[in-house]
C-alpha positions in Angstrom: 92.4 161.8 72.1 91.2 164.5 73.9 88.3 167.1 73.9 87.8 170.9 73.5 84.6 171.2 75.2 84.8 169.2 78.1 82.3 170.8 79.6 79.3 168.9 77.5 80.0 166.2 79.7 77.4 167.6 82.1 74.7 166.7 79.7 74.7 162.9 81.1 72.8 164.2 83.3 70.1 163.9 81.1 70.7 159.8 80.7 68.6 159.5 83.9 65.8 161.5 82.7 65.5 159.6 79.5 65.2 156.0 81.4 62.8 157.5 84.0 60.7 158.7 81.2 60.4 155.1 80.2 58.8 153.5 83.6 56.4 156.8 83.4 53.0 156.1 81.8 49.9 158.2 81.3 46.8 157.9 82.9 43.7 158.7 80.2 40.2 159.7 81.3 38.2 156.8 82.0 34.7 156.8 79.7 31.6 154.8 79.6 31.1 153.0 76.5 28.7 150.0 75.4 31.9 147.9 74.1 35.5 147.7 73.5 35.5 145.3 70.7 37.1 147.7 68.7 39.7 149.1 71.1 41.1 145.9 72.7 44.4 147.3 71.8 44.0 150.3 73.8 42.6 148.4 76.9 45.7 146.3 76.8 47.4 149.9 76.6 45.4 151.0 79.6 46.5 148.1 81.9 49.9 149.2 81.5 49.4 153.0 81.8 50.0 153.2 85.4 53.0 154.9 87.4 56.3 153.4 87.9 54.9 150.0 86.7 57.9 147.4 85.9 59.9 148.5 82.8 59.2 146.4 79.9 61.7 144.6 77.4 63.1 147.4 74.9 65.3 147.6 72.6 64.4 151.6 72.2 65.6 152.9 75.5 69.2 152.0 74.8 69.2 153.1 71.7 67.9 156.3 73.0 70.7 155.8 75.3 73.6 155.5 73.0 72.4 158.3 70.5 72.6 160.4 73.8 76.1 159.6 74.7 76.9 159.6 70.7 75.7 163.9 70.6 77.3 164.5 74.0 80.3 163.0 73.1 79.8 165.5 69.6 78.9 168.5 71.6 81.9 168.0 73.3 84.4 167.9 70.4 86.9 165.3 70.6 90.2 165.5 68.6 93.4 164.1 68.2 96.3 166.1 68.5 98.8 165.7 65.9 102.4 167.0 64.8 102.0 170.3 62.6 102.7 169.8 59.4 106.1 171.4 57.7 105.2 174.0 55.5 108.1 176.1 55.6 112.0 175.4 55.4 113.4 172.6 58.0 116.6 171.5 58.3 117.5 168.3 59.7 120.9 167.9 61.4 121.9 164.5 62.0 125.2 163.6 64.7 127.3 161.5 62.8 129.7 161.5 65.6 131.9 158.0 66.7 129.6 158.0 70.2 126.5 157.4 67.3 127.7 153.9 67.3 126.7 153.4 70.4 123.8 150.3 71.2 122.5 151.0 74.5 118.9 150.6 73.5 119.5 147.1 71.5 121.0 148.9 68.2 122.8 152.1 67.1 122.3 155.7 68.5 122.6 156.5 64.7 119.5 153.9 63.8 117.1 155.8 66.6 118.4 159.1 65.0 117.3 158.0 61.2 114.1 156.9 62.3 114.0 160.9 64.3 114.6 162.0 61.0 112.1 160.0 59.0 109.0 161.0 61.4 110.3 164.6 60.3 110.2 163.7 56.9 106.5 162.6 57.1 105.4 165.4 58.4 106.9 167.4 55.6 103.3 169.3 53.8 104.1 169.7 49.9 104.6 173.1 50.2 107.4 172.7 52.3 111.3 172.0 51.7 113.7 170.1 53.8 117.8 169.7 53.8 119.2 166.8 55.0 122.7 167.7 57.3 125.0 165.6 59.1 127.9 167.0 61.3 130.9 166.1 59.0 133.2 169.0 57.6 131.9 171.6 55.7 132.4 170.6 52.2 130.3 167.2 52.6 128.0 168.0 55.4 125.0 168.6 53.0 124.0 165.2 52.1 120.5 166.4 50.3 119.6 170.3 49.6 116.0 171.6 49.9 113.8 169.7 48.0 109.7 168.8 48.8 110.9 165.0 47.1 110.1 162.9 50.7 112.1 159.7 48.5 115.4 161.6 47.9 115.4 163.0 51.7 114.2 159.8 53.0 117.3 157.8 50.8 119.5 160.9 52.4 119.2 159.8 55.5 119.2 156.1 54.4 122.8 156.3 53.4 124.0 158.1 56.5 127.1 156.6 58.5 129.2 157.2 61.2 132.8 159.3 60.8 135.1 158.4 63.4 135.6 161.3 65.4 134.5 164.5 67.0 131.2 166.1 65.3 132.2 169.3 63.4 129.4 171.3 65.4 130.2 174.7 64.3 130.1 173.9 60.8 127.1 172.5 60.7 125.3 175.4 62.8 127.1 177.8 60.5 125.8 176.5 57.4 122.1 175.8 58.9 122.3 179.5 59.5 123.7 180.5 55.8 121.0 177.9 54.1 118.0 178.5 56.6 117.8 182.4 55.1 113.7 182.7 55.9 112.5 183.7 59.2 110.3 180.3 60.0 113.2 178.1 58.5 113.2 175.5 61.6 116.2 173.6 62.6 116.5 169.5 64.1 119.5 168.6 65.7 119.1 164.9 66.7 122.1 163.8 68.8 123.3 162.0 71.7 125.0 165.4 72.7 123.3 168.3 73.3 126.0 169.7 75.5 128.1 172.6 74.4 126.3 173.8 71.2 128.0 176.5 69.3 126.9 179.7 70.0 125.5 179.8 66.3 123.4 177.1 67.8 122.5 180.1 70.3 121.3 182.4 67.9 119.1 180.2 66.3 117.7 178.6 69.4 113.8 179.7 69.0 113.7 178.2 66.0 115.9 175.1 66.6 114.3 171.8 68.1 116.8 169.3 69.9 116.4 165.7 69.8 118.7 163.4 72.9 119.5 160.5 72.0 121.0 158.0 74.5 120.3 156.0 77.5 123.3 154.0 79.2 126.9 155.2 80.3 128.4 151.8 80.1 131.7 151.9 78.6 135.1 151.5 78.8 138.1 153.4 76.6 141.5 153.6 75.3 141.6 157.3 75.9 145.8 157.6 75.4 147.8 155.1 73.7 151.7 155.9 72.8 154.3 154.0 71.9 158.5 155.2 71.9 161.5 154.1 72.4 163.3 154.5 75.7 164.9 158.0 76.2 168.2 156.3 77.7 168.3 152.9 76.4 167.3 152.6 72.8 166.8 148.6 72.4 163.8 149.1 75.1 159.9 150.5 73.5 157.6 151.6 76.4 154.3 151.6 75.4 151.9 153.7 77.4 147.8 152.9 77.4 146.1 154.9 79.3 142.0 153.5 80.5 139.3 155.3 81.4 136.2 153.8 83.0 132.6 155.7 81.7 130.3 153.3 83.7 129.2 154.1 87.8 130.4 150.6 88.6 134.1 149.2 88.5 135.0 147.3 85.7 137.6 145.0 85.3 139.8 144.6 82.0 142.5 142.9 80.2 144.9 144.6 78.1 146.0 142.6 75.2 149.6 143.9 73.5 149.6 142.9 70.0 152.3 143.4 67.3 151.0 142.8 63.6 148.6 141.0 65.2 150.6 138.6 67.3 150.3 138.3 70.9 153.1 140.4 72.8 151.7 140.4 76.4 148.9 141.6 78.2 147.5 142.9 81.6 144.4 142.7 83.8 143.2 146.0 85.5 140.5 146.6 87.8 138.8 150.5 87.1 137.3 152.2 89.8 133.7 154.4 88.3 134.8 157.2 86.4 137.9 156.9 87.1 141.0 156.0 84.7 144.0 154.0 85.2 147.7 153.8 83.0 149.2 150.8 82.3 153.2 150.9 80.8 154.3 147.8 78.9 158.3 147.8 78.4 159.2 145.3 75.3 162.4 144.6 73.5 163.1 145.5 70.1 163.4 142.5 67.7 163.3 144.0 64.6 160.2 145.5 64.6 160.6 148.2 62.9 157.9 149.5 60.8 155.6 147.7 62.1 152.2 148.0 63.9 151.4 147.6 67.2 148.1 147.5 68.9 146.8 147.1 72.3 143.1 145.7 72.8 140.4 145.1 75.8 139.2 141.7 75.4 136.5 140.2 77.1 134.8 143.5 77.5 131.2 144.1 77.1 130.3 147.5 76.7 127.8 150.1 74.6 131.3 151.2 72.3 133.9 149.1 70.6 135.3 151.3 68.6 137.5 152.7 71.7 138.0 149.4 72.4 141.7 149.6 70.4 144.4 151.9 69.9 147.5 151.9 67.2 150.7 153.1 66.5 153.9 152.1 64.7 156.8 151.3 65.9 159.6 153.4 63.9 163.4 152.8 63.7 165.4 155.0 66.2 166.3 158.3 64.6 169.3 159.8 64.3 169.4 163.5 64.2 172.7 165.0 62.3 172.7 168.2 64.0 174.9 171.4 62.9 176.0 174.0 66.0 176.9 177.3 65.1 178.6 179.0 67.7 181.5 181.0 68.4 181.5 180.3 72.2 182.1 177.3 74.3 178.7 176.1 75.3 178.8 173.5 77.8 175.3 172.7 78.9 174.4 172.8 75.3 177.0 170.7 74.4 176.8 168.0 77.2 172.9 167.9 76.3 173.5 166.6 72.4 176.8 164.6 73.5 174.4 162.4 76.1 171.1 162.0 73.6 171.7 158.4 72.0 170.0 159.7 68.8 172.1 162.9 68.4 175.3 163.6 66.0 176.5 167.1 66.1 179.4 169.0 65.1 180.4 172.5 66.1 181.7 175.4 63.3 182.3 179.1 63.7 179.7 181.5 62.3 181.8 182.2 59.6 182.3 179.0 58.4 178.8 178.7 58.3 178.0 178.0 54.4 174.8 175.9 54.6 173.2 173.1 56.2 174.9 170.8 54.0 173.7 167.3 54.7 172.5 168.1 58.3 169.0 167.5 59.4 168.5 170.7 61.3 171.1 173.4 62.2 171.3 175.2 65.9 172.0 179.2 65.3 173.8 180.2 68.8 173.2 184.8 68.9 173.6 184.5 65.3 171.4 184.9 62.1 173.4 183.6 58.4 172.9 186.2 55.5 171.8 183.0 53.7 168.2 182.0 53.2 167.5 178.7 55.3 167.7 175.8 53.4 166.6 173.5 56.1 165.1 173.7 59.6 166.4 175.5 62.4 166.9 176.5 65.9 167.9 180.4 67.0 168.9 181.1 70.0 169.3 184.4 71.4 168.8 185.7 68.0 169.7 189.7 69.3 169.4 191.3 65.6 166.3 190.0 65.1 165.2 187.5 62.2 163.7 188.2 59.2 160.5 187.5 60.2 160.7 188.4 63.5 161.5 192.1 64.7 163.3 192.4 67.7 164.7 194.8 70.1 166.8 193.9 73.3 165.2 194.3 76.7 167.4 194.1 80.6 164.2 194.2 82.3 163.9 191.1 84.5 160.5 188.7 83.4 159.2 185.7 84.2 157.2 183.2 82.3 153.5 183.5 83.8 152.1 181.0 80.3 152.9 178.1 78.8 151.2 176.1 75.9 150.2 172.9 77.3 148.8 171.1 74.5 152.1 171.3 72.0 153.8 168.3 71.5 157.2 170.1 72.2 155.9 171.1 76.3 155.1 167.7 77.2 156.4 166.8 80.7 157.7 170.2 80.8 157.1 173.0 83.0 158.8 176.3 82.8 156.3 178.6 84.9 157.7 180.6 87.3 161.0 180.4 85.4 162.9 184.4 85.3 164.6 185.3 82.6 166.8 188.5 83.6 167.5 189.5 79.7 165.8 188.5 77.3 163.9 190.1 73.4 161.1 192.1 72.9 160.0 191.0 69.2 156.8 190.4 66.9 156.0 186.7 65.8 154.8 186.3 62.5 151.0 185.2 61.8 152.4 181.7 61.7 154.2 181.9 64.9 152.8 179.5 67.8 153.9 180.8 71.4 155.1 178.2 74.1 156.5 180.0 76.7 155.2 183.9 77.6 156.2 186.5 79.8 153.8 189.6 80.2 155.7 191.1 77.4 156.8 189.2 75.0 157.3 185.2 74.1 159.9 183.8 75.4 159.8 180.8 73.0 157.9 180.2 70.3 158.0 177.9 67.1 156.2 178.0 63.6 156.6 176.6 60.1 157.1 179.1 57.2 155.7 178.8 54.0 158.5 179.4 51.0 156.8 179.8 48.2 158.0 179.6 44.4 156.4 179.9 41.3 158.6 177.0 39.6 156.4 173.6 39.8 156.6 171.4 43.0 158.5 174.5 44.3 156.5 175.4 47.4 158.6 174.4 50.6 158.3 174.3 54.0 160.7 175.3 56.7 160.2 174.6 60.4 161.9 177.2 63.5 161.9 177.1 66.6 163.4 180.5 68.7 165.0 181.1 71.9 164.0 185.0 73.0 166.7 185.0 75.1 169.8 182.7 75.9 168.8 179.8 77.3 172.1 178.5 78.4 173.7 181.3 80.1 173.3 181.0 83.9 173.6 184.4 84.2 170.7 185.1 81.8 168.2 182.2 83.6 168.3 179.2 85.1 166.8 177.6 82.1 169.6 175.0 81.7 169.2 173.5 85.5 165.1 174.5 86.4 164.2 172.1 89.0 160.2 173.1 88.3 159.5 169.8 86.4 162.4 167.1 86.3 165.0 167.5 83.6 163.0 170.3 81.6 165.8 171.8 79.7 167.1 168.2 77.9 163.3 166.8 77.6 162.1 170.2 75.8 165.1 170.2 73.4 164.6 166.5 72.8 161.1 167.1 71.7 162.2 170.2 69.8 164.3 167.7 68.0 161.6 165.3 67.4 159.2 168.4 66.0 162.1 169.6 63.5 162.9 165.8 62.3 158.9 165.4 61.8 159.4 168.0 58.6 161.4 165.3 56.6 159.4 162.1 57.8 157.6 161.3 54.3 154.1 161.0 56.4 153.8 163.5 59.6 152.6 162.3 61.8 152.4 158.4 62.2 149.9 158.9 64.6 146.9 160.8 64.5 143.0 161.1 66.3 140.4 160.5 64.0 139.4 163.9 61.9 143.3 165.0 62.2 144.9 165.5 59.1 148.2 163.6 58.0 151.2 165.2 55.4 152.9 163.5 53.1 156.3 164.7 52.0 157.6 163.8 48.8 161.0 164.2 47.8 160.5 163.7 44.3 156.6 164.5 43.4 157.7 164.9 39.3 157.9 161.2 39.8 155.4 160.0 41.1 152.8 158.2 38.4 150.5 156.4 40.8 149.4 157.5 44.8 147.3 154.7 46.1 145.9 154.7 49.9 145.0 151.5 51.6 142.4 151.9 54.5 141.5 150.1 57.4 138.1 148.7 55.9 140.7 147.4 53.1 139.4 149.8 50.7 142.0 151.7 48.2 142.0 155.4 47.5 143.4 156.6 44.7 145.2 160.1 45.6 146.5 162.9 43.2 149.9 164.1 44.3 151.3 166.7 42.3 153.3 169.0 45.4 156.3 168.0 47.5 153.8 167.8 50.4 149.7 166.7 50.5 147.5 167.1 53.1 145.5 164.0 54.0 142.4 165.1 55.5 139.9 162.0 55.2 141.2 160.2 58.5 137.4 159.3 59.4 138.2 155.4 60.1 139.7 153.5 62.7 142.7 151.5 62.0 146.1 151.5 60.0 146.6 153.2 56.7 148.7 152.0 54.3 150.2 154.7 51.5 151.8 153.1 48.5 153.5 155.2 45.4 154.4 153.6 42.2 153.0 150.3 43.7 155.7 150.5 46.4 154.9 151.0 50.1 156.5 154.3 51.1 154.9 154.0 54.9 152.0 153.3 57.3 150.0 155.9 59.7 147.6 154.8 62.3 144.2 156.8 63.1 142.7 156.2 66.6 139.8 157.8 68.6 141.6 158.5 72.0 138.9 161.0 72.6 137.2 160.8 76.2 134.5 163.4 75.3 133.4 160.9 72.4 133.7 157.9 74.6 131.6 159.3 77.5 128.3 157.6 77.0 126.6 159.5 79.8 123.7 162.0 79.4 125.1 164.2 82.2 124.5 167.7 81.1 121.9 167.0 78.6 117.9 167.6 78.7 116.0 165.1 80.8 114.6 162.7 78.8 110.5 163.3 78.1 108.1 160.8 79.2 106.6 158.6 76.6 110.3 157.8 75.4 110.3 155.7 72.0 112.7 154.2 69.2 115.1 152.9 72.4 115.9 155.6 74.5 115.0 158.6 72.5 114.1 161.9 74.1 112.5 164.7 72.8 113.2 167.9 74.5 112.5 171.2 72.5 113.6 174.9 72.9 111.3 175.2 69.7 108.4 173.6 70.2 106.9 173.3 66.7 102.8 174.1 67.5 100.8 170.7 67.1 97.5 170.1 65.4 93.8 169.4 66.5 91.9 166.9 64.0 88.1 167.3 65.4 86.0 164.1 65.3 82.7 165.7 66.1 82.1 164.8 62.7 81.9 161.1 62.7 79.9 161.6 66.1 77.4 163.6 64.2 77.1 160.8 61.5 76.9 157.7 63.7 74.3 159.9 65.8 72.3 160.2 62.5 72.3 156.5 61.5 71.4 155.3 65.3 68.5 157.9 65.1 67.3 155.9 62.1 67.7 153.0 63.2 65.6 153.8 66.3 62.8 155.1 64.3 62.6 151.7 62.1 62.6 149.8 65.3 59.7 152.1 66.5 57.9 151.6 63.6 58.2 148.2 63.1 56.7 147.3 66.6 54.0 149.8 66.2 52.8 147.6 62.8 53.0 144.7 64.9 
């Protein structure tokens, strides 16, 4: 409570007055009279009526007292500021994110955010309208449209839960910005990440209040989990886990190896304070094919399980039946597919070259077949151009000054700084990914095209990868023996390999983050009667498959999915979080937290501050003022009839 005339105060000044009044007495003219039988009561009056004489027992003067302090206190208009209510549009945007799950304040990040969200729904006037958002995709991020009903927003945010995963940010600014079409339409965002808002979030900012949530950075993460088979000895997995340590204080962990759930072997680490540390278990193969592995911290207390465990599983080695055309000896090239253990190839002459036959993908060596692909391919060198690709040659000596980090195909492999003497100046198509740039053209690049047919279940997909220039000619570059990063040349076209395979595996890939989507390819989709997904929580999912390939896009639990067709299991993908931003527990970068922090942590901290309300109490001053004044005149009045 507070009061908007503070300056009334100086009225006590009277209280002192008032209670000197009461020691005051008059003195009356004295007159001679023959008796004062008949005004004993005033000589008892007059004994008294003398200055500063002891103050007698009264129950008046602090009654006089309190009605004082009762109209100063009036005067002086005390109030109590509350929240203004909503009368316009509000949104509410609620982080859904996996960090929600968080419970560094004694429960969930996503429990202190509902109960943000249900203060904002009681201060919703009935003239106003509120929307209910989390930060999922687009198509479900509405979870209650504008409505004044405080029951159906208040159930809205009842039902929210947690989606594995990165919060879809943009999205959800975007679509606050498309539903919030009136000028006062204000905007919550309660989250335990305020960082890095989109810059829709930017242009909405004065009308766009932000809500922290969060108070403790202690955790520890799988932030990297693989698992393959050895490159040179194919008998041999290597699984690689990769920690990361949130907290400001080491931590020490144990890594427990797991293969369906039986022990495999484990290992203790100790972490230094935001720092992370790789651990690489090397197991033998004993039939273990198909299977899942998983590796787990155990006896680890933290604010976040979830990133507690990782999965993967653990395929057959492939075999890659691999067609060369060529009409040259190429003996780098050839040497590289004769010493990869998963490699078969055979070598033709272009103009033997009829089709791909039963090979899984097909290396085109300077030349391009009149035929349309009919499988997946690698060109290199392709000097007439492709269909999709203009080209036109150039002599003019280039080196690669970009490379695309983040592909599968460049990982461990570095070609910066590599010069390519003579090389192709062409136009990739819209589908076209570059891996390797010079300032003129890509050097490499890789894409999957589209083929499209209006016959059901015709719609096909064919995966390239192309060589601007020829990557085996030491005359051309040194592509073949670039010392930049160990062994580039065979680790790039290894993983080219892998990429191409991917196309036929009937789910791409097996191993996803959470949000990622997943393919399914289906050889035969005419035949399929039944689709059914298992998920981790052990739930089923019934799917409608009616292409050669479906896009999975619902991988918003951790765990191991299990897809079954016709009641048969066709194959397993895993979903993990491996995702340090989502891990990080810490509020570094977000608003200070405000004082007078409730709900566990929670921190209010507005760019919008939405203007708060004064209730004046004067009122009940001016009434309790009244009934003291007549209570004082009763008790007056009843000692003057005594």
């Amino acid at each position: 409570m507070h009061f908007l005339n503070p300056s009334a105060f100086y009225l006590l000044a009277f209280i002192p007055i008032v209670a000197f009044l009461h020691f005051l007495k008059l003195r009356r003219q004295r007159l001679i009279v023959p008796s004062v039988m008949l005004w004993l009561e005033a000589v008892e009056d007059m004994k008294a009526n003398v200055p500063f004489q002891k103050l007698q027992n009264s129950f008046l003067l602090p009654l006089q007292i309190l009605f004082l302090l009762i109209v100063i206190a009036g005067v002086a208009r005390p109030a109590l500021r509350q929240p203004g209510a909503l009368t316009d549009q509000s949104i509410v945007i609620i982080d859904t994110s996996t960090s929600m799950l968080a419970t560094d304040s004694g429960k969930s990040r996503l429990d202190a955010a509902k109960a943000e969200a249900l203060k904002r729904i009681n201060q919703l006037d009935a003239n106003g309208n509120m929307m209910i958002m989390d930060t999922s995709p687009p198509s479900s991020n509405v979870l209650q449209a504008f409505t004044s009903d405080k029951e159906k927003l208040r159930l809205a945010v009842k039902n929210l839960s947690v989606r594995h995963g990165p919060p879809s940010l943009k999205a959800a600014f975007d679509s606050a910005q498309i539903y919030g079409n009136l000028p006062n339409t204000r905007v919550f965002f309660i989250s335990d990440n305020c960082r890095d808002l989109p810059f829709t979030a930017q242009q909405i900012s004065l009308h766009c209040q932000e809500i922290a949530l969060g108070n403790s950075i202690d955790n520890v993460g799988i932030v990297r989990f693989s698992a393959a088979r050895d490159t040179h000895q194919s008998s041999l997995y290597r699984i690689l886990v990769v920690l990361q340590n949130f907290a400001e204080s080491p931590r020490q962990v144990q890594v427990r190896l797991e293969i369906e759930g039986r022990w495999v072997d484990d290992e203790t680490v100790t972490i230094e304070p935001r720092a992370t540390k790789s651990i690489v278990f090397v197991e033998e193969d004993e039939g273990f094919d198909g299977q899942t592995i998983s590796a787990r911290l155990v006896n680890v207390d933290d604010d976040l399980a979830v990133d507690d465990a990782a999965y993967a599983i653990l395929q057959p080695p492939p075999e890659w039946k691999i067609l060369l055309v060529s009409d040259r000896e190429q003996p780098l090239l050839t040497t590289m597919l004769e010493t990869n253990p998963y490699v078969v190839f055979s070598q033709i002459r272009t103009e033997e070259y009829h089709g791909t036959a039963d090979r899984d993908f097909v290396i085109f060596d300077g030349f391009v077949p009149k035929l349309p692909l009919n499988g997946n391919a690698i060109f290199l060198n392709p000097v007439v151009g492709l269909p999709f690709m203009p080209a036109q040659s150039s002599a003019q000596s280039q080196s690669v000054i970009y490379q695309n980090q983040t592909h599968p195909v460049m990982r461990n492999v570095s070609l910066l700084g590599l010069n390519v003497r003579k090389s192709l100046i062409c136009e990739m198509p819209i589908w076209g990914i570059p891996l390797a740039e010079t300032a003129k053209s890509p050097l490499i690049w890789l894409g999957t095209q589209i083929i499209r047919s209006e016959l059901p279940h015709g719609n096909n997909t064919k995966k390239v990868i192309v060589f601007t220039f020829d990557p085996f000619d030491l005359d051309v570059s040194r592509f073949a023996l670039f010392d930049r990063s160990i062994a580039s040349a065979p680790i790039l076209l290894a993983q080219c390999f892998e990429w191409l395979d991917a196309a036929t595996a009937p789910i791409q890939p097996d191993v996803v983050k959470a949000g990622e989507p997943v393919k399914f390819h289906l050889d035969h989709p005419e035949n399929v009667v039944s689709a059914t997904l298992l998920m981790p929580d052990n739930t089923s999912k019934d799917l409608a498959i009616d292409d050669s390939t479906f896009l999975f896009t619902e991988t918003f639990q951790i765990g191991v999915y299990s897809l079954y067709i016709n009641g048969r299991p066709l194959g397993k993908f895993a979903v993990n979080l491996l995702d340090a931003a989502e891990s990080d527990l810490s509020l570094g970068g977000q608003h200070q937290a405000a004082e007078g922090v409730e709900d566990g942590g929670t921190a209010t901290v507005s760019q919008y501050e939405m203007q708060g309300v004064n209730q004046e109490l004067w009122g009940f001053a001016a009434i309790a003022a009244l009934l003291l004044l007549v209570v004082e005149w009763w008790f007056y009045h009843r000692n003057l009839r005594r």
